[in-house]
C-alpha positions as CSV (number, residue, x, y, z in Angstrom):
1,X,17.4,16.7,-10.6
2,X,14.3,15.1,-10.6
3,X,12.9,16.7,-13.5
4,X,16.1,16.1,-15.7
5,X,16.6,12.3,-15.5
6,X,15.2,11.8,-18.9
7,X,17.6,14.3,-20.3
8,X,20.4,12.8,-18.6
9,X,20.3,9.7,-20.3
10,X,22.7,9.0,-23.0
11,X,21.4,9.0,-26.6
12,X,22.7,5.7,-27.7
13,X,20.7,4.1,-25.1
14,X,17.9,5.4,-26.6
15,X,18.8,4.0,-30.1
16,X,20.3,0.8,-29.6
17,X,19.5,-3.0,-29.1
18,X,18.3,-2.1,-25.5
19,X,16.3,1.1,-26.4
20,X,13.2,-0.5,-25.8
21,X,13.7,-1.6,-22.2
22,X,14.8,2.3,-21.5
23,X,12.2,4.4,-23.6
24,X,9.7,1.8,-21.5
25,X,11.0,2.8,-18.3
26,X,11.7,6.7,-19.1
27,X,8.0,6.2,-19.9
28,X,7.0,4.8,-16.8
29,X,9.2,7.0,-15.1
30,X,7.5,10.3,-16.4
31,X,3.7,9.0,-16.2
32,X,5.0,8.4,-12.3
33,X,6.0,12.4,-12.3
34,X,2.8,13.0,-14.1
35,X,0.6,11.4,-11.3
36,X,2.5,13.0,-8.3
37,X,2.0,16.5,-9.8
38,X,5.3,17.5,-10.4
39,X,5.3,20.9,-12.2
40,X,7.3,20.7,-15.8
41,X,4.5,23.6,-17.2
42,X,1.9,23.1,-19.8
43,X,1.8,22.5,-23.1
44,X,4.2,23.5,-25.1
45,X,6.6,24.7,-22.3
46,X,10.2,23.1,-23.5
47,X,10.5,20.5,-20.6
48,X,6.7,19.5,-21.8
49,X,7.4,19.4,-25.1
50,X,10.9,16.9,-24.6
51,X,8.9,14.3,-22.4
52,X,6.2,14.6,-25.4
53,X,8.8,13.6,-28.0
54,X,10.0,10.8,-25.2
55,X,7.0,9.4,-25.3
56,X,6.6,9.6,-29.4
57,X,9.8,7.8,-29.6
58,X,8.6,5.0,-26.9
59,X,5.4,4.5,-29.2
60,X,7.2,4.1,-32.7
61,X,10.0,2.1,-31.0
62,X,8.4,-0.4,-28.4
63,X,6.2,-3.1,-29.5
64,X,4.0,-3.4,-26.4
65,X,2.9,-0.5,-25.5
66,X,-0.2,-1.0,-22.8
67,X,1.6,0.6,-19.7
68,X,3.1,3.7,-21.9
69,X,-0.1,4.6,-23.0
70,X,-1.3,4.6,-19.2
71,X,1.6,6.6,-18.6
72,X,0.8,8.7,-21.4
73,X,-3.0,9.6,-20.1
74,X,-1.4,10.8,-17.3
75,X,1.0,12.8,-18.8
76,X,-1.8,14.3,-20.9
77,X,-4.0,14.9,-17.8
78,X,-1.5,16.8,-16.1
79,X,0.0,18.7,-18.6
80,X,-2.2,18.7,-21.9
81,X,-1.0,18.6,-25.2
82,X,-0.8,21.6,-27.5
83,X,-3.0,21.5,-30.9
84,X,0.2,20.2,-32.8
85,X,0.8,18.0,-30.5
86,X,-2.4,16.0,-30.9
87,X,-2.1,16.5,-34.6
88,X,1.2,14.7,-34.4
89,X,-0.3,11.7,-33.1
90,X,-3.2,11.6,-35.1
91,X,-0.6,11.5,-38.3
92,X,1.2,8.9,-36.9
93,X,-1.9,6.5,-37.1
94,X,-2.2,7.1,-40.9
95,X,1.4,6.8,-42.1
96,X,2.2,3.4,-42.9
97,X,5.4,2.7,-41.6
98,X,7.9,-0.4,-40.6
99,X,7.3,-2.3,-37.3
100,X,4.6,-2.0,-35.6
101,X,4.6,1.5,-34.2
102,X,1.1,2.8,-36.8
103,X,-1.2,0.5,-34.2
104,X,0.9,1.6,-31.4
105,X,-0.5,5.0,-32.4
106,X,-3.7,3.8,-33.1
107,X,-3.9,2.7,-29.2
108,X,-2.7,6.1,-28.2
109,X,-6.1,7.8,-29.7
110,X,-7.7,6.6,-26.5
111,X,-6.5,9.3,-24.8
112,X,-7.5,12.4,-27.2
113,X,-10.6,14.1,-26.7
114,X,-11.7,15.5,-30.2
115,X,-14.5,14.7,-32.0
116,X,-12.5,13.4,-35.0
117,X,-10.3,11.1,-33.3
118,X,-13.6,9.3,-32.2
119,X,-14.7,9.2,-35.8
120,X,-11.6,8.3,-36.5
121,X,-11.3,5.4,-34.0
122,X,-14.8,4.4,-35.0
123,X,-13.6,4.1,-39.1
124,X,-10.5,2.1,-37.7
125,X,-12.5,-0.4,-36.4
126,X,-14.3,-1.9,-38.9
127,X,-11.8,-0.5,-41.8
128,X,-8.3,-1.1,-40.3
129,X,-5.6,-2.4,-42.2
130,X,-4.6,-5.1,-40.2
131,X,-6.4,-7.0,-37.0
132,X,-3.8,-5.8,-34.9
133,X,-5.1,-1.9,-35.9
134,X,-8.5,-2.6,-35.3
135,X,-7.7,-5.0,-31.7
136,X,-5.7,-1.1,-30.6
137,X,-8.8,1.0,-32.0
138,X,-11.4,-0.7,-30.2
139,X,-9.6,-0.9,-27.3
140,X,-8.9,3.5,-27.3
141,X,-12.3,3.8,-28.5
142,X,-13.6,2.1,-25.1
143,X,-10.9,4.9,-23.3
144,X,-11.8,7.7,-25.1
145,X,-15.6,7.3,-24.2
146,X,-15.0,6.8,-20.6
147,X,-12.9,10.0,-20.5
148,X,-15.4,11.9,-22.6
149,X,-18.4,11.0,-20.0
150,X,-16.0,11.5,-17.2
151,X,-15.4,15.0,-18.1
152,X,-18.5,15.9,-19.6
153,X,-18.1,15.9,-23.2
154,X,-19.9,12.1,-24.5
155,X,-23.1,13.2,-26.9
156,X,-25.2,10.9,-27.5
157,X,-24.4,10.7,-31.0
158,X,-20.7,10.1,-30.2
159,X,-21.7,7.3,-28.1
160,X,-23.8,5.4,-30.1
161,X,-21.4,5.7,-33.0
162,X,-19.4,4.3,-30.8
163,X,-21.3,1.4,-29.7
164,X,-22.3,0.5,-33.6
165,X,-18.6,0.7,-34.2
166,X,-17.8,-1.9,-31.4
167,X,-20.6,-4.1,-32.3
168,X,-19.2,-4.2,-35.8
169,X,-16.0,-5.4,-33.6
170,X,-18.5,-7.9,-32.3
171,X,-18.7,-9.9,-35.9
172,X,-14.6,-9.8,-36.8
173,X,-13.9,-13.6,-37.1
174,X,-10.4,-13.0,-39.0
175,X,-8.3,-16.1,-39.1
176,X,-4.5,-16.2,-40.3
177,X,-1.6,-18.8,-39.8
178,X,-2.2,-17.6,-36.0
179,X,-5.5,-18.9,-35.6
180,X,-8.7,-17.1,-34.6
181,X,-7.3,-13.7,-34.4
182,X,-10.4,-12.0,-34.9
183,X,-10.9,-13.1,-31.2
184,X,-8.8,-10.4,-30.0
185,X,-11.1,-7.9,-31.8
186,X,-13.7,-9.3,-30.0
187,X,-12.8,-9.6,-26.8
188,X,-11.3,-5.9,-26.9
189,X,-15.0,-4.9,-28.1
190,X,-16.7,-6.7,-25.2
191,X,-14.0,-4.8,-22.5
192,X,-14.8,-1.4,-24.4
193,X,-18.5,-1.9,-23.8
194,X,-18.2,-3.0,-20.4
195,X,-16.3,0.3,-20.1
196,X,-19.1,2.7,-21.9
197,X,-22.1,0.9,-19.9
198,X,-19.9,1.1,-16.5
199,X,-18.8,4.7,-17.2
200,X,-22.6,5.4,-17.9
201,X,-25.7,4.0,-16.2
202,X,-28.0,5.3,-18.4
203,X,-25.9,4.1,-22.0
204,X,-28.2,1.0,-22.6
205,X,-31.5,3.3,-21.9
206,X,-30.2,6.0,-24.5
207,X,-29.7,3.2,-27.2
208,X,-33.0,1.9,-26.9
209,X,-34.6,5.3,-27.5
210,X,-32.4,5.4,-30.7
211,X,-34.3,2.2,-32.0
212,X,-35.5,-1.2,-30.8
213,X,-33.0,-2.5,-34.0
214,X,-29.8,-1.6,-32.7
215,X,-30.3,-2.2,-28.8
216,X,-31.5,-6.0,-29.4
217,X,-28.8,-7.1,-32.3
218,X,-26.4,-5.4,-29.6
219,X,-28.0,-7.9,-26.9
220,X,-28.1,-10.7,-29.2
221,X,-24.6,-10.2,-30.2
222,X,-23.7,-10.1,-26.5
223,X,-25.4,-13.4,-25.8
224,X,-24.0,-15.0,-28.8
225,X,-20.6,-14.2,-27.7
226,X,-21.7,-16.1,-24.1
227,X,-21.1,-19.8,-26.0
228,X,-17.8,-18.5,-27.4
229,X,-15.3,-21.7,-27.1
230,X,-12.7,-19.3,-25.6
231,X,-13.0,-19.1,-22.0
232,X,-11.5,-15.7,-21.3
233,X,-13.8,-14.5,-24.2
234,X,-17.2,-16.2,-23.0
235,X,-16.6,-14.2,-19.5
236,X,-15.8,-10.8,-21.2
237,X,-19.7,-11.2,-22.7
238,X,-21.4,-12.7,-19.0
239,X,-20.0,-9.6,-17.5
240,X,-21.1,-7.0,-20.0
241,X,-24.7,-8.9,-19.9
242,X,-24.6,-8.4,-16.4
243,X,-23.5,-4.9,-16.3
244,X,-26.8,-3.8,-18.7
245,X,-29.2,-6.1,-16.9
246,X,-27.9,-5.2,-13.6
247,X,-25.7,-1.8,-13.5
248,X,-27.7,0.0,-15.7
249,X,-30.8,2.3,-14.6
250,X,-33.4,0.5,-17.5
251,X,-37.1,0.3,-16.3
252,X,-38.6,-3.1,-17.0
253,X,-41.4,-3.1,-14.8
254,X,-42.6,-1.0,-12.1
255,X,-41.9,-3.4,-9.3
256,X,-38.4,-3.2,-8.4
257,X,-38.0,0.4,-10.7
258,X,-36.2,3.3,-9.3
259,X,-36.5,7.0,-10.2
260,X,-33.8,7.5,-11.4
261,X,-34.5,4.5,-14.1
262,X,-35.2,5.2,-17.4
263,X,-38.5,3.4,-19.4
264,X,-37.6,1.1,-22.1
265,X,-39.8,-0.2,-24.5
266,X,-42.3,-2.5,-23.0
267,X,-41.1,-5.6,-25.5
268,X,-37.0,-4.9,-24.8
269,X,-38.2,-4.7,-21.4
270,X,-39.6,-8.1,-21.2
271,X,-37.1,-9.6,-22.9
272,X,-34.4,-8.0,-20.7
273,X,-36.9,-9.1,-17.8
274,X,-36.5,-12.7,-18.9
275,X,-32.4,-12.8,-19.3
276,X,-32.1,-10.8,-15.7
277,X,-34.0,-14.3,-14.5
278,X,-31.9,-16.3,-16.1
279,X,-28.6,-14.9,-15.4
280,X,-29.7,-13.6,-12.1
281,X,-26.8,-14.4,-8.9
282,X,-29.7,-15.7,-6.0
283,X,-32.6,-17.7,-8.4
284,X,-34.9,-20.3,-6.9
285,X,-33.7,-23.8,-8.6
286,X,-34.0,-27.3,-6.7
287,X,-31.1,-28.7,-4.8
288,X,-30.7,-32.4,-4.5
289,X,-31.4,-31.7,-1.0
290,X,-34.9,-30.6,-1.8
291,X,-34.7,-27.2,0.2
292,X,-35.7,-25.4,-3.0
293,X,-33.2,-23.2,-3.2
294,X,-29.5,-23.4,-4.3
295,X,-26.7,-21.1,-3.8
296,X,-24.9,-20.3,-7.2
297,X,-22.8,-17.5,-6.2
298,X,-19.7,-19.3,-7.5
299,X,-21.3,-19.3,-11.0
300,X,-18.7,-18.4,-13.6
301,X,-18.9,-17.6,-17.5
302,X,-15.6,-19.0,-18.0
303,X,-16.9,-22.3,-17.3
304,X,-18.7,-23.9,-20.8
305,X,-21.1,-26.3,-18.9
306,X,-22.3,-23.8,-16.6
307,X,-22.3,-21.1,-19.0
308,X,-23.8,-23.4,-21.8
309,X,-26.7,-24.9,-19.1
310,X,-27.7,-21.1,-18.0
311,X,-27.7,-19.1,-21.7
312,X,-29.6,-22.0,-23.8
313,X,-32.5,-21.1,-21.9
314,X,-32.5,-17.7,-23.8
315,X,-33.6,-19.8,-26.3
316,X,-37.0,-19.4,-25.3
317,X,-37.3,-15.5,-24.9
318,X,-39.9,-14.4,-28.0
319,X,-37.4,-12.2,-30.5
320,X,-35.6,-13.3,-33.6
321,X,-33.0,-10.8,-32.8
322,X,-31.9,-12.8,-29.6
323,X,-32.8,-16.3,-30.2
324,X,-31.2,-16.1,-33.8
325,X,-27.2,-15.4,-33.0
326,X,-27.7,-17.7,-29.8
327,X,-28.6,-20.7,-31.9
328,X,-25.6,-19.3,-34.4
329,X,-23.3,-18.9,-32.1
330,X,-24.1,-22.8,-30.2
331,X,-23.3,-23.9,-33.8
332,X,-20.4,-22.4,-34.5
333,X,-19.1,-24.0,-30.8
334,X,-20.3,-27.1,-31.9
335,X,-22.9,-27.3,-28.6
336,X,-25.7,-27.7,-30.6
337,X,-26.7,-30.8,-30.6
338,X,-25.8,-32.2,-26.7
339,X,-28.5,-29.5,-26.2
């Protein structure tokens, strides 16, 4: 009874003015099943194969499709999808159709492990037809490499294509008749990253070795994207800077290194030496009490005068590479010239 709900329902209510609302819930419904464990047989089994097509049918007809695609990486964790299966979805992301179901597709990528969806994902992003396509792609790309270090599978290669794809992300200032929609893409990139460095202490270190170039435009992008204008965006960048100067296992110095830490060059190391002090949670500053110290624990990157007082001072640090898109980016917020 359990297992046939899906089947039960009638057709039209799958096809008419309401069919959104139900494929959403059958959705929901089956990524609930998928979680508990409930045994409908692998892929390609006929029960497996029906919620498959459910959920194909929820992705070409719903427009937002966030919590089906959670559904759907359940549904795929517990059952798997056969080698036509994944092929279908992949072909949906390259047909262009009516509505908005080729980026719903796009999003569902995320959840795929083969090496040509992450190429794929990585193409989408800088390449995609519309901002909407290349908001979903960054967004699976940031999925698809926390499964693949989950279960094993991230190269190095993959990754770093992958972070050169979302720092491409980084520099999407589309605008429309709907404002500054390259924001989106931006803000999606910063989340993906915070996902790669969080999924991987040692992400950061492993760029670094690949060339001093790409690790410090990466930084200085990151900065940059501290004096955003947009609130929600300028905290999306103050946590992925702290999650590389503070999450990740980079060896600046040897006070304060741990084993497990991997070197960095010396000069990437200083610099990242000098942002840790200046983004740091528990620095010395005066207080108008005189004590010396001065608790700033309820700092926040969503607030511009804080955020603007604390990253100008990044001003200072000795590479081009930083100081460069900071002083762009307090431009292009029109906070240069308070400071």
């Amino acid at each position: 009874m359990v297992l046939s709900v899906a089947s039960n329902v009638p057709r039209r209510y799958m096809e008419d003015f309401g069919a959104s609302m139900t494929l959403s819930a059958l959705a929901s419904y089956t990524g609930s099943l998928s979680r508990a464990g409930w045994g409908i047989g692998s892929g390609g089994n006929e029960l497996q194969n029906k919620y498959f097509d459910l959920f194909v049918q929820a992705l070409t007809t719903c427009r937002d499709v966030t919590d089906i695609v959670c559904a759907f990486t359940a549904f795929v964790d517990a059952y798997g999808l056969t080698p036509e299966q994944r092929s279908c979805i992949e072909e949906y992301t390259q047909v262009d159709r009516s509505g908005t179901s080729r980026e719903c597709f796009v999003l569902a990528l995320g959840v795929l492990s083969d090496q040509d969806v992450a190429n794929l994902l990585c193409g989408l992003v800088s390449s995609g037809a519309t901002v909407e396509i290349r908001r979903n792609a960054v967004m699976a790309l940031g999925q698809f490499c926390e499964r693949a270090q989950g279960n094993g599978s991230q190269s190095c290669a993959q990754e770093r294509a992958a972070v050169e794809a979302l720092s491409q992300g980084l520099n999407d200032h589309t605008v429309d008749n709907r404002g500054d929609v390259g924001s989106w893409v931006r803000k999606e990139s910063l989340r993906s990253l915070a996902r790669i460095f969080e999924s991987n202490p040692e992400a950061f270190a492993r760029l670094c070795l690949g060339g001093n170039d790409v690790s410090m435009r990466l930084l200085g992008q990151i900065v940059s994207a501290a004096t955003e204008k947009i609130d929600k965006l300028r905290a999306e960048a103050g946590r992925v800077l702290e999650i590389i100067l503070f999450a990740q296992h980079l060896k600046c110095s040897e006070a304060g290194s741990n084993d497990d830490d991997a070197a960095v060059d010396p000069h990437i190391g200083d610099c990242l030496m000098q942002l840790r002090r200046l983004v740091s949670n528990s620095p010395a500053h005066s207080s108008p009490a005189g004590d010396g110290n001065q608790d700033i624990g309820a700092f926040s990157w969503a607030d511009p005068e804080a955020a603007f007082a604390r990253i100008v001072h990044a001003l200072s640090i000795d590479d081009k590479r930083l100081r460069q898109p900071l002083f762009e980016g307090f431009v292009l917020t029109g906070s240069v010239e308070p400071l």
